[in-house]
LOFINU-649094 format. One record per residue: residue number from 1; residue in three letters; x, y, z of N, C-alpha, C in turn. Coordinates in nm, 3 decimals. Layout:
// LOFINU-649094
<r NUM ALA <X Y Z> <X Y Z> <X Y Z>>,
...
END
This chain:
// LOFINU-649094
<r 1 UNK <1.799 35.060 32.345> <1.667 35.103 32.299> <1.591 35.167 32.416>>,
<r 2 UNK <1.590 35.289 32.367> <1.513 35.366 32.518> <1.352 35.336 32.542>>,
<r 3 UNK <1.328 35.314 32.650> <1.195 35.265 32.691> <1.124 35.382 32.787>>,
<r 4 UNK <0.985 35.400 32.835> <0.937 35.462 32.925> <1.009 35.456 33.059>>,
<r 5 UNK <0.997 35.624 33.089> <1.053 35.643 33.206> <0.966 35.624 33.327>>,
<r 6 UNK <0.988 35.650 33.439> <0.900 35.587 33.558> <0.794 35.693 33.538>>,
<r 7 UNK <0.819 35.812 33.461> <0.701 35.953 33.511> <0.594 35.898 33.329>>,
<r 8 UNK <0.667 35.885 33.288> <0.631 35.829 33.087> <0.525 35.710 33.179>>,
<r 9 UNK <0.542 35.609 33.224> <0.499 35.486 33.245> <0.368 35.528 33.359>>,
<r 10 UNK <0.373 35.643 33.421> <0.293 35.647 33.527> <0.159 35.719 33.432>>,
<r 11 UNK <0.267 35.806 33.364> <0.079 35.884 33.240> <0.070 35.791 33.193>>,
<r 12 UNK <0.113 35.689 33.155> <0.100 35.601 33.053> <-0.049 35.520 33.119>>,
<r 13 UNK <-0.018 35.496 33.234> <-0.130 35.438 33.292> <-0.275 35.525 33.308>>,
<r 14 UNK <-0.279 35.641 33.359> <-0.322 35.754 33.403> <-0.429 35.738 33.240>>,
<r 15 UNK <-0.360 35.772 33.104> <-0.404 35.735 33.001> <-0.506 35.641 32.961>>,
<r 16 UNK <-0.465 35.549 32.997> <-0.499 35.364 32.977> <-0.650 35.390 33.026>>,
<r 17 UNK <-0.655 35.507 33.149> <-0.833 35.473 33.232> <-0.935 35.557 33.133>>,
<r 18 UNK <-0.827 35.633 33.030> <-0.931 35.737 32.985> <-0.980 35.654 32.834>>,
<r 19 UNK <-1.055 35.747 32.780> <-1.162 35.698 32.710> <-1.117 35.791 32.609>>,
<r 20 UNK <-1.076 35.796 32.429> <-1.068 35.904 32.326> <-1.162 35.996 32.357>>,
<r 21 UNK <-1.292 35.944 32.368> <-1.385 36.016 32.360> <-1.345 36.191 32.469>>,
<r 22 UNK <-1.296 36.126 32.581> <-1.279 36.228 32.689> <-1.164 36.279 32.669>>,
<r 23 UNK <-1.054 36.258 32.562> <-0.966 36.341 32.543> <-0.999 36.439 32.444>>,
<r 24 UNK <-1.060 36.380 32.357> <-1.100 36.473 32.273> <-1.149 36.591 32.321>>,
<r 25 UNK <-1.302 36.565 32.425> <-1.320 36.670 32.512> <-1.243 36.724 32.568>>,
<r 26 UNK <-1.141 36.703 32.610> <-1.058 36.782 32.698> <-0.996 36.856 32.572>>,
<r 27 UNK <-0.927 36.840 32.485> <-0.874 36.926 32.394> <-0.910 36.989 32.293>>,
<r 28 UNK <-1.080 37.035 32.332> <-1.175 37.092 32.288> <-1.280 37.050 32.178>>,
<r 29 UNK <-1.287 36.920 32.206> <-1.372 36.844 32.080> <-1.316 36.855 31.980>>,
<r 30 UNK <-1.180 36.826 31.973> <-1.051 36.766 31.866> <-0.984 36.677 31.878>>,
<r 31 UNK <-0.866 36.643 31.785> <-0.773 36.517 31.858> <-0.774 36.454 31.806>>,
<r 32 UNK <-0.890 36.410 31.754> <-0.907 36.261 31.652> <-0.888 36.254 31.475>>,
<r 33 UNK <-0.855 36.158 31.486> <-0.797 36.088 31.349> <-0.917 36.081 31.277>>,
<r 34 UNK <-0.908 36.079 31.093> <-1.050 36.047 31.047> <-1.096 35.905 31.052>>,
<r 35 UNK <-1.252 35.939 31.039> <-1.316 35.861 31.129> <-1.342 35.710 31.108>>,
<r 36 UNK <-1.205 35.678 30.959> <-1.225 35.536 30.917> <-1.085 35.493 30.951>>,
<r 37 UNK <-1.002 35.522 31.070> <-0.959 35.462 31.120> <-1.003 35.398 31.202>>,
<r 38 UNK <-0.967 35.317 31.208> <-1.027 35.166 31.268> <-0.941 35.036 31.364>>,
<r 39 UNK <-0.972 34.970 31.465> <-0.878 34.858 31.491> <-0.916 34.769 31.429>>,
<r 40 UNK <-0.837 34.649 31.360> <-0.882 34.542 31.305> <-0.780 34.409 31.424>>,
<r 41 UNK <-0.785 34.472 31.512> <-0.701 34.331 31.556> <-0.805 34.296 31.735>>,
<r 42 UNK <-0.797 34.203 31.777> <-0.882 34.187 31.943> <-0.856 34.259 32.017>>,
<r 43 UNK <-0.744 34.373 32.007> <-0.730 34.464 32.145> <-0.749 34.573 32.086>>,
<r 44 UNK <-0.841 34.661 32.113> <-0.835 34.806 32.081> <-0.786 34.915 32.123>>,
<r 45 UNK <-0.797 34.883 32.261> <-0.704 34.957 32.353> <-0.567 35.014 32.349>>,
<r 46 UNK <-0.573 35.140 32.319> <-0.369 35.128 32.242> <-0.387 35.286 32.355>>,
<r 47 UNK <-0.250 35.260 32.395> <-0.177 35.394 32.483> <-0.052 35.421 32.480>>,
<r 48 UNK <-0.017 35.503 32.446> <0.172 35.510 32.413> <0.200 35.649 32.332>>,
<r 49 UNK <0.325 35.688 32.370> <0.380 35.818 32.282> <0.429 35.744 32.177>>,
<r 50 UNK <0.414 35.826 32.040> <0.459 35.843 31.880> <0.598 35.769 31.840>>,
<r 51 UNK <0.594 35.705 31.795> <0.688 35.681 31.733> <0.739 35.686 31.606>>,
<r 52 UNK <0.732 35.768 31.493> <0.674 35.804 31.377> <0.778 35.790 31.232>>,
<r 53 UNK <0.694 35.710 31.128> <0.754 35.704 31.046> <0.657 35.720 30.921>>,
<r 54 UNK <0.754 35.805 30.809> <0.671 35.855 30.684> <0.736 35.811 30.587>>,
<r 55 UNK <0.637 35.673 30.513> <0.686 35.606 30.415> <0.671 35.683 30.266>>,
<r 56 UNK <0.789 35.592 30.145> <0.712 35.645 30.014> <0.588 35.590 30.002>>,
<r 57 UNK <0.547 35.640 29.913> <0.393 35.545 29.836> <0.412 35.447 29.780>>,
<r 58 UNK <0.332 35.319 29.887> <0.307 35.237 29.873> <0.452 35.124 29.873>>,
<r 59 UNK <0.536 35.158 29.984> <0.659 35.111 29.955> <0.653 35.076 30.146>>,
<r 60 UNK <0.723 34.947 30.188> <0.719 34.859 30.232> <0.893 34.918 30.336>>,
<r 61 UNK <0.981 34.927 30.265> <1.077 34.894 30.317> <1.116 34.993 30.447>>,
<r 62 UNK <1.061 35.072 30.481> <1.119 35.191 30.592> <1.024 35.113 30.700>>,
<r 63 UNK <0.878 35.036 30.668> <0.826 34.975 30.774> <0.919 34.876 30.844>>,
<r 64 UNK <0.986 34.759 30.798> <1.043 34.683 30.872> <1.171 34.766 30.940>>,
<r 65 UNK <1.241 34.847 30.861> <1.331 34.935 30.985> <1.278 35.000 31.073>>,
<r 66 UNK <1.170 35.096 31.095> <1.112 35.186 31.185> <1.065 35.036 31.276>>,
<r 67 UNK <1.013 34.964 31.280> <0.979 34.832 31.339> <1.086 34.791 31.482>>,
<r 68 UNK <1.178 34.769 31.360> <1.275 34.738 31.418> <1.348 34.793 31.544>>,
<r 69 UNK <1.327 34.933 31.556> <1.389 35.085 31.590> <1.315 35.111 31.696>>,
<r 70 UNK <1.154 35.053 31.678> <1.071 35.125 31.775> <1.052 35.050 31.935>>,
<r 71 UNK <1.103 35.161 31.989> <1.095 35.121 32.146> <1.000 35.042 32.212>>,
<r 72 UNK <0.996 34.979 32.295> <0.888 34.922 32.371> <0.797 35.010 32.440>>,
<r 73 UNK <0.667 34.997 32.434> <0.554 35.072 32.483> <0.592 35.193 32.428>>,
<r 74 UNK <0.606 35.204 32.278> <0.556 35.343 32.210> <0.454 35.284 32.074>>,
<r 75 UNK <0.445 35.357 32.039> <0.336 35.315 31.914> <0.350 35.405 31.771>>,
<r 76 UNK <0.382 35.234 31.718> <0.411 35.320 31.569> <0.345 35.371 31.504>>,
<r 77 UNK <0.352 35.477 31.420> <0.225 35.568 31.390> <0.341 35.597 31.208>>,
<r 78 UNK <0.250 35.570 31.163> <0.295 35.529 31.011> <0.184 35.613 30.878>>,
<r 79 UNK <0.260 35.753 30.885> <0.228 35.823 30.761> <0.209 35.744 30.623>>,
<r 80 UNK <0.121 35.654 30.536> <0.095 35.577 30.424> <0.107 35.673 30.350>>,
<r 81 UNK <0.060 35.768 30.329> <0.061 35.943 30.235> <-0.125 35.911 30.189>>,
<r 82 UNK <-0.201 35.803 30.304> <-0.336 35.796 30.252> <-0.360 35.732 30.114>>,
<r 83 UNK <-0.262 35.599 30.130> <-0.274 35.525 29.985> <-0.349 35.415 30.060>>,
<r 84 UNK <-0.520 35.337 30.016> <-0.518 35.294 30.094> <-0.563 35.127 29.966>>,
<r 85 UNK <-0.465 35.149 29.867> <-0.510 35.031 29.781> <-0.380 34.927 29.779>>,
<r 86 UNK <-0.269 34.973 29.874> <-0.155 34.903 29.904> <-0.136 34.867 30.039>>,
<r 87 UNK <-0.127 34.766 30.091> <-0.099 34.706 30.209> <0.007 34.759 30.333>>,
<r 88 UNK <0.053 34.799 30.402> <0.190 34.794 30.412> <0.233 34.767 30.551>>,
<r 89 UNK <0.152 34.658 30.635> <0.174 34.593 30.751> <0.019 34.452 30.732>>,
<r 90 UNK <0.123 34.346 30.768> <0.031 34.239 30.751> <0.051 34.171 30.927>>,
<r 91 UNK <0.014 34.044 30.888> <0.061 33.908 31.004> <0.189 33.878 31.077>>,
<r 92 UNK <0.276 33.842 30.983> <0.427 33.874 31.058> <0.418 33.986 31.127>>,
<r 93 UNK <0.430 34.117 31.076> <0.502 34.271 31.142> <0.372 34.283 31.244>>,
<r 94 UNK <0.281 34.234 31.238> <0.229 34.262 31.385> <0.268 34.148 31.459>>,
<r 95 UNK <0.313 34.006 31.431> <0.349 33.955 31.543> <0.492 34.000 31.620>>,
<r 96 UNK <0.612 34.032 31.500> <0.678 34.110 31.518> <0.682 34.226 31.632>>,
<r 97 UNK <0.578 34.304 31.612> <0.515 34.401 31.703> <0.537 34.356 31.859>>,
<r 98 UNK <0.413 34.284 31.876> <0.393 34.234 31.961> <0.508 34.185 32.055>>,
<r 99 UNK <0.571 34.091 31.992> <0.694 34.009 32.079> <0.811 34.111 32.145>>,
<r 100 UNK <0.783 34.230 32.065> <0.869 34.333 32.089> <0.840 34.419 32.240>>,
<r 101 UNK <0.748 34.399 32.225> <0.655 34.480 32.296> <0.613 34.639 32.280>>,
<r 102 UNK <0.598 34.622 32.163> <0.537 34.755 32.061> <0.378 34.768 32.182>>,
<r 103 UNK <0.342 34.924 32.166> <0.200 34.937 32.222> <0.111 34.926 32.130>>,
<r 104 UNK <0.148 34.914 32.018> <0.041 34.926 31.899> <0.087 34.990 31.733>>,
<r 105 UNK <0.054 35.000 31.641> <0.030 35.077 31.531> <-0.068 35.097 31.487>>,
<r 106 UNK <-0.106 35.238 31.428> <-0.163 35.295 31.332> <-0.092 35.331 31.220>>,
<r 107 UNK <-0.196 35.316 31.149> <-0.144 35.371 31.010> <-0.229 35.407 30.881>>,
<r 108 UNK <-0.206 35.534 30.842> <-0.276 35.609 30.747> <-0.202 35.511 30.616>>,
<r 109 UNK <-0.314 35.422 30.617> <-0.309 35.329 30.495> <-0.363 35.229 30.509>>,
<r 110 UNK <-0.328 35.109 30.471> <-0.426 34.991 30.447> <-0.303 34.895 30.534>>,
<r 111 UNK <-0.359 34.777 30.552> <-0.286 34.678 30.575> <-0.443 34.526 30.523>>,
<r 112 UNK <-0.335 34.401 30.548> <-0.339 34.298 30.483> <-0.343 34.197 30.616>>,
<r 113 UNK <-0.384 34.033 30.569> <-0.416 33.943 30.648> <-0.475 33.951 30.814>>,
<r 114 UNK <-0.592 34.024 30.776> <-0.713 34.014 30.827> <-0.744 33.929 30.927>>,
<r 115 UNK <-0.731 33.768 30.885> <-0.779 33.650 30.961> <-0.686 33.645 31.038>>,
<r 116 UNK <-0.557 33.675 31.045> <-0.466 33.638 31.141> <-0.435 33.734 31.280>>,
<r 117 UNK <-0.460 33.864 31.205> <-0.458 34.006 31.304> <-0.577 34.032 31.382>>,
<r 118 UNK <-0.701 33.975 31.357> <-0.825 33.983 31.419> <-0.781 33.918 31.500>>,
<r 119 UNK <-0.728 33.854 31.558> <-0.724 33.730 31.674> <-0.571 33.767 31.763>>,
<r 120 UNK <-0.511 33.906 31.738> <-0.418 33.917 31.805> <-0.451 34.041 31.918>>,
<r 121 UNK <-0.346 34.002 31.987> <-0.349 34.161 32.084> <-0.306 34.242 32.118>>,
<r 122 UNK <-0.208 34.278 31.974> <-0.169 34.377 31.916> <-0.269 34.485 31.857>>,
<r 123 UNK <-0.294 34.602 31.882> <-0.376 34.698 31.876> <-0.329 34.767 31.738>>,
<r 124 UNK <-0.399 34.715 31.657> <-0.359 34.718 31.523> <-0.467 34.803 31.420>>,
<r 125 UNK <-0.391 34.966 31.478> <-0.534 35.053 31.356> <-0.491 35.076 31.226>>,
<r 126 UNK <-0.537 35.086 31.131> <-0.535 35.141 30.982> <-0.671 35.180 30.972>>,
<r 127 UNK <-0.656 35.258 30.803> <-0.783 35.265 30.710> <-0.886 35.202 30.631>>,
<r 128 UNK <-0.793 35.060 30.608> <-0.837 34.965 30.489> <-0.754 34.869 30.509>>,
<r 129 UNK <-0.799 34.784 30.460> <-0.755 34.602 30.419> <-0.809 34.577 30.292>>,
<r 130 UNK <-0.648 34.546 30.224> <-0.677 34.502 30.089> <-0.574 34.423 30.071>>,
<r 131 UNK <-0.525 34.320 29.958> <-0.423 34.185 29.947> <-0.322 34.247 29.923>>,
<r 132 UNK <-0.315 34.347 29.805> <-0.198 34.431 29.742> <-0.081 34.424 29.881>>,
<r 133 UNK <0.029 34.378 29.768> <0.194 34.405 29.884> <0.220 34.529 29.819>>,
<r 134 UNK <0.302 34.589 29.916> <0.393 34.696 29.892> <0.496 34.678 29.866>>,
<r 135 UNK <0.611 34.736 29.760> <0.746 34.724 29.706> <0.741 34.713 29.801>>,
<r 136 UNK <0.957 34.664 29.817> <1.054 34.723 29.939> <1.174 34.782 29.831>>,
<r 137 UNK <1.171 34.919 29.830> <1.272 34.974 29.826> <1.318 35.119 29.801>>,
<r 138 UNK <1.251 35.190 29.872> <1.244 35.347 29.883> <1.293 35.371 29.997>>,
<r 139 UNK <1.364 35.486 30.034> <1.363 35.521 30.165> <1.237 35.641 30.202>>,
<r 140 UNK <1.245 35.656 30.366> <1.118 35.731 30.409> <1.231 35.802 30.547>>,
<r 141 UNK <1.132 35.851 30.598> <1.171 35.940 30.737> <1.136 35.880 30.898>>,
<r 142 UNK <1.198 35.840 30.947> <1.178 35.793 31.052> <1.185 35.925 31.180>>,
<r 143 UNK <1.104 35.956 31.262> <1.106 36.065 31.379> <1.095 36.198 31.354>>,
<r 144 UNK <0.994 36.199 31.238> <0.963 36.355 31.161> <0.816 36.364 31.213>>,
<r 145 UNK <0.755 36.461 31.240> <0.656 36.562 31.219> <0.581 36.452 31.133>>,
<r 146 UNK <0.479 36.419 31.168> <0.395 36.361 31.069> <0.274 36.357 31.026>>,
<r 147 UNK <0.161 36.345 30.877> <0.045 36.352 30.912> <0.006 36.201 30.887>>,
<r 148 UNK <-0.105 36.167 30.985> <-0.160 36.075 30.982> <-0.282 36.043 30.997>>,
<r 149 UNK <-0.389 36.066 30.881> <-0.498 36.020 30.870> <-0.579 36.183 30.931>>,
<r 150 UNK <-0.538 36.254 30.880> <-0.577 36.394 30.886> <-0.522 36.478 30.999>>,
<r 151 UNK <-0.433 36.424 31.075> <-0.379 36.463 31.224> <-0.216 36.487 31.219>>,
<r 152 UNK <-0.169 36.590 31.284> <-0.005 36.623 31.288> <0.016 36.534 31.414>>,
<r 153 UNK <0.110 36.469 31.378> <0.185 36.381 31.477> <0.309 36.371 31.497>>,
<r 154 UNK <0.387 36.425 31.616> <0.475 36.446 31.641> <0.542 36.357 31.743>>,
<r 155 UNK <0.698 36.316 31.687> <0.751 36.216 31.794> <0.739 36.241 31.938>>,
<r 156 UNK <0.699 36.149 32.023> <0.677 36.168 32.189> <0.511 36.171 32.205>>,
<r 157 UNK <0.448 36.308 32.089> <0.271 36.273 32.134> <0.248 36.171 32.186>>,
<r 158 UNK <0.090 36.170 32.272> <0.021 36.056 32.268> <-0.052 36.016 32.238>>,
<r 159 UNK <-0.071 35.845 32.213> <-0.164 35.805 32.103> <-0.259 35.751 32.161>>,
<r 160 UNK <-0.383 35.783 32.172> <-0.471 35.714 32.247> <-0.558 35.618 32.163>>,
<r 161 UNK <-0.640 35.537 32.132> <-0.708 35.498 32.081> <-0.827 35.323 32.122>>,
<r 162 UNK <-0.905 35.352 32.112> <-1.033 35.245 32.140> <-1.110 35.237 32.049>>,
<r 163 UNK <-1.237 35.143 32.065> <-1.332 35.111 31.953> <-1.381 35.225 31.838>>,
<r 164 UNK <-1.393 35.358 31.947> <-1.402 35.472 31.892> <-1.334 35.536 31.746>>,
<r 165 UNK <-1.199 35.493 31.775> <-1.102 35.570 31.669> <-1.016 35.648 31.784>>,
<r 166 UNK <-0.865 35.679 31.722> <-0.778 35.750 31.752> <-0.771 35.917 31.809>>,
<r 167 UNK <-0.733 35.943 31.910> <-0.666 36.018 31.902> <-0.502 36.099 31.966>>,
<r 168 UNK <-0.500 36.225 31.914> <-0.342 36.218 31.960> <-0.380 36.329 32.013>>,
<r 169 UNK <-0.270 36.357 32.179> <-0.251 36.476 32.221> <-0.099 36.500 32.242>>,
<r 170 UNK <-0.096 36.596 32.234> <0.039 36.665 32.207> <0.096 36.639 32.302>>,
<r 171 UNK <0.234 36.643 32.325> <0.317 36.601 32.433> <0.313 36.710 32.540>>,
<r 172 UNK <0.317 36.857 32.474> <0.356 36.975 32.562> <0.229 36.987 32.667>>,
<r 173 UNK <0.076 36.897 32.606> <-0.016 36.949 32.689> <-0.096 36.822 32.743>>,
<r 174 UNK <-0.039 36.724 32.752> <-0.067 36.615 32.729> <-0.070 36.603 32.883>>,
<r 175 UNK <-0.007 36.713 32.986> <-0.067 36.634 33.182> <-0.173 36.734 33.163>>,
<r 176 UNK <-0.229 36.920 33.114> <-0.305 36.936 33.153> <-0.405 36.881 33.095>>,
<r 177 UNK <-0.405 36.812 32.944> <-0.538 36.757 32.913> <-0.605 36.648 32.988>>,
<r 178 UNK <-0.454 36.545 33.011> <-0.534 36.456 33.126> <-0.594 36.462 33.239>>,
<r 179 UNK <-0.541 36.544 33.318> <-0.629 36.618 33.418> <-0.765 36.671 33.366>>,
<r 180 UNK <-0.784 36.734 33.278> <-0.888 36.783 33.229> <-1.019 36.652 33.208>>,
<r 181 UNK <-0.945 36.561 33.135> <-0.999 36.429 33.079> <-1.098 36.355 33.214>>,
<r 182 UNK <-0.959 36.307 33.302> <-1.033 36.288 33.458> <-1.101 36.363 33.509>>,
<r 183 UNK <-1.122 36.491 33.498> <-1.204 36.574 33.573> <-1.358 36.550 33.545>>,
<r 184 UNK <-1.350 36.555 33.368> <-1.482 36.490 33.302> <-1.527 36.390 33.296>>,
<r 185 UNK <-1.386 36.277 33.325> <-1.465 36.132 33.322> <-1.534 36.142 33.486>>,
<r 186 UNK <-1.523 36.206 33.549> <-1.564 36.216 33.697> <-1.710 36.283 33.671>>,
<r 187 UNK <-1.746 36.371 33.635> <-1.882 36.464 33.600> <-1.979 36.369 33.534>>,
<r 188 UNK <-1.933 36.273 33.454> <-2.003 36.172 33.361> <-2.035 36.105 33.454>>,
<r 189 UNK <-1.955 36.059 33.528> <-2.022 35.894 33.665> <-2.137 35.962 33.686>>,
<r 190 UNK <-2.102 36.103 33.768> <-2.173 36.168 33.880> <-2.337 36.206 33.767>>,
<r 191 UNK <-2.313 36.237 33.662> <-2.444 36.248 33.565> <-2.506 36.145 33.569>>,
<r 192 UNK <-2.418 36.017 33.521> <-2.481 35.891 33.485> <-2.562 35.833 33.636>>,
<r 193 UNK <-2.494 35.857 33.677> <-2.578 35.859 33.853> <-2.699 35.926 33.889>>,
<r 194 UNK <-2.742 36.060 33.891> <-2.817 36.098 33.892> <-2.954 36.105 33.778>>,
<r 195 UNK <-2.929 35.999 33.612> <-2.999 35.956 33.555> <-3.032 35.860 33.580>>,
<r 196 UNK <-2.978 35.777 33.647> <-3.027 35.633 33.677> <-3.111 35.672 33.811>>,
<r 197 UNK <-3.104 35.760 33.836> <-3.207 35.832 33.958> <-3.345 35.881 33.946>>,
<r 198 UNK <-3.306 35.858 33.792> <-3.527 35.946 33.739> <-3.443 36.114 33.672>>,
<r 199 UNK <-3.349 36.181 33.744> <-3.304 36.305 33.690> <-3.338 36.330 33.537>>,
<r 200 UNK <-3.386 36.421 33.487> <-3.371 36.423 33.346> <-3.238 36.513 33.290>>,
<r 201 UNK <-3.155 36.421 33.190> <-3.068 36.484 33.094> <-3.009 36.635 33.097>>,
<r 202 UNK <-3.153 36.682 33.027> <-3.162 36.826 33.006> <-3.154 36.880 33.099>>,
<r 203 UNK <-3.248 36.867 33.194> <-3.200 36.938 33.327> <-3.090 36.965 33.403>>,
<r 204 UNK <-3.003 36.828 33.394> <-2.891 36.823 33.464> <-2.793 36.940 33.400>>,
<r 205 UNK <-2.768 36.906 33.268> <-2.706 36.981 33.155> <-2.767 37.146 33.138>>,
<r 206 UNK <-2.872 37.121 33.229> <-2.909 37.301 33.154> <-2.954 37.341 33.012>>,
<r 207 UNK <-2.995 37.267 32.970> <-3.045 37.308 32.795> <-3.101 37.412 32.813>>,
<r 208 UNK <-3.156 37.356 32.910> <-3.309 37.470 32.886> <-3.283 37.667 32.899>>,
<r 209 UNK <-3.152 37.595 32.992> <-3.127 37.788 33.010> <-3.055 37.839 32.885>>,
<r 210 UNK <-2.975 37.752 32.862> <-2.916 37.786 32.726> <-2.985 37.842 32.639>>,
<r 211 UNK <-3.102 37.721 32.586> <-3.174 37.820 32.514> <-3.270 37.943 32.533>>,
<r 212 UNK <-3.272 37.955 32.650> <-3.347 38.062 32.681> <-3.225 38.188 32.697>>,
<r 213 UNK <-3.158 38.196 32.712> <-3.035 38.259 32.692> <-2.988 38.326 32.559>>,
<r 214 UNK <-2.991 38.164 32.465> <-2.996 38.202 32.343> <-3.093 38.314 32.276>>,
<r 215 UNK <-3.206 38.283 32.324> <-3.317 38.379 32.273> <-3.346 38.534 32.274>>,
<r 216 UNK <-3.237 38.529 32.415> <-3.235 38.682 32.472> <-3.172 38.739 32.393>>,
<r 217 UNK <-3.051 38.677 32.338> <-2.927 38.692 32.283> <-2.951 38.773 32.134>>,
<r 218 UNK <-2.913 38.908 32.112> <-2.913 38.985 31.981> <-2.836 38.891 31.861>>,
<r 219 UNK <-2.897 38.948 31.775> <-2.805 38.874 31.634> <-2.696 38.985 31.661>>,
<r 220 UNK <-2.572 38.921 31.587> <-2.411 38.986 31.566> <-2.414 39.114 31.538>>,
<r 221 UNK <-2.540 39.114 31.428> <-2.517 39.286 31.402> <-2.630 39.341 31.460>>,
<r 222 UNK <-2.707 39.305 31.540> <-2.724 39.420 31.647> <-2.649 39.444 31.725>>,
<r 223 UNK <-2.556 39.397 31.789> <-2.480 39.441 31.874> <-2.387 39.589 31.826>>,
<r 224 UNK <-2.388 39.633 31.675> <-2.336 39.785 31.625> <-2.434 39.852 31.743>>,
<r 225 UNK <-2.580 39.840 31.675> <-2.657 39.943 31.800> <-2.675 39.953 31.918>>,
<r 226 UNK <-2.648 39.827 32.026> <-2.619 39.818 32.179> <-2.456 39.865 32.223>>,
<r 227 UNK <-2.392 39.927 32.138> <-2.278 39.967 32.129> <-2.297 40.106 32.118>>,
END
């Protein structure tokens, strides 16, 4: 079972300091999952590349194989098809998870037993919690292209996610976004610093020129006649 490599394990960390919020920024105020994904378990904190599986509706059985399958420190990321009145990860499969040393799951769907997953630290996102079980006996796709909870997710991406909600960055761009990410979580200290200084906001940020900028600024179709 292939696990993170020493360069996988080093972003992996690199990851861990950042915040969704600042990836998103970095990949242009995108990235994120819709916005009722949620953690329901004590750790929110989830970091790991894709591990991806796309079940039938409302069918149970490709979860305990993809489970089974999924590497340590990746995170299962589980296409439901957005059914979210069927369950299809409870108490067991996250302790399961866990012992494995899974980084987490999401999943575009619902899951079940609530009281037991709140208290774990397994980083456990879905849409909904409801009692409904799911059959077992369809097959699904394990390591496909997937959507999840309005987002393409592809095996290897990474999955970031905190109190915030999820998001994923792509594998191919996934060192310059982090760089990008750190660059901004660095500008934020240095802001938050100079507000705790008396600085005002706006100022720091420049609103003010903006909009004065803005103002100068022709509507679209004047620009035919400055042409």
């Amino acid at each position: 079972m292939q696990t993170l490599n020493d360069g996988d394990y080093a972003l992996q960390q690199r990851l861990r300091s950042l915040r969704p919020a600042l990836l998103s920024d970095a990949l242009g105020k995108s990235g994120a999952m819709s916005h009722d994904m949620r953690c329901w378990s004590a750790n929110p904190r989830l970091t790991g590349p894709a591990f991806t599986l796309r079940v039938h509706t409302a069918d149970i059985l490709m979860v305990g194989i993809a489970l089974a399958d999924c590497p340590p420190q990746h995170v299962l990321v589980i296409d439901g098809r957005g059914e979210l009145n069927t369950a299809l990860w409870g108490g067991i499969t996250t302790l399961c998870a866990r012992l494995k040393g899974i980084a987490g799951v999401v999943i575009d769907g619902a899951i079940r037993d609530v009281g037991e997953i709140r208290h774990d630290a397994l980083p456990v996102f879905a849409r909904a919690a409801v009692p409904n079980a799911g059959g077992a006996e369809y097959n699904g796709e394990i390591g496909a292209t997937i959507q999840c909870a309005n987002s393409v997710v592809s095996p290897g991406d990474w999955i970031v996610g905190d109190e915030d909600g999820v998001v994923v960055v792509p594998a191919g761009r996934v060192l310059a976004v982090t760089e990008i990410a750190e660059r901004l979580q660095d500008v934020e200290k240095r802001i938050a610093a100079q507000v705790e200084q008396g600085r005002d906001l706006a100022e720091l940020l420049r609103y003010r020129e903006v909009l004065k900028a803005k103002a100068r600024s022709p509507l679209p179709q004047m620009r035919f006649e400055e042409g």
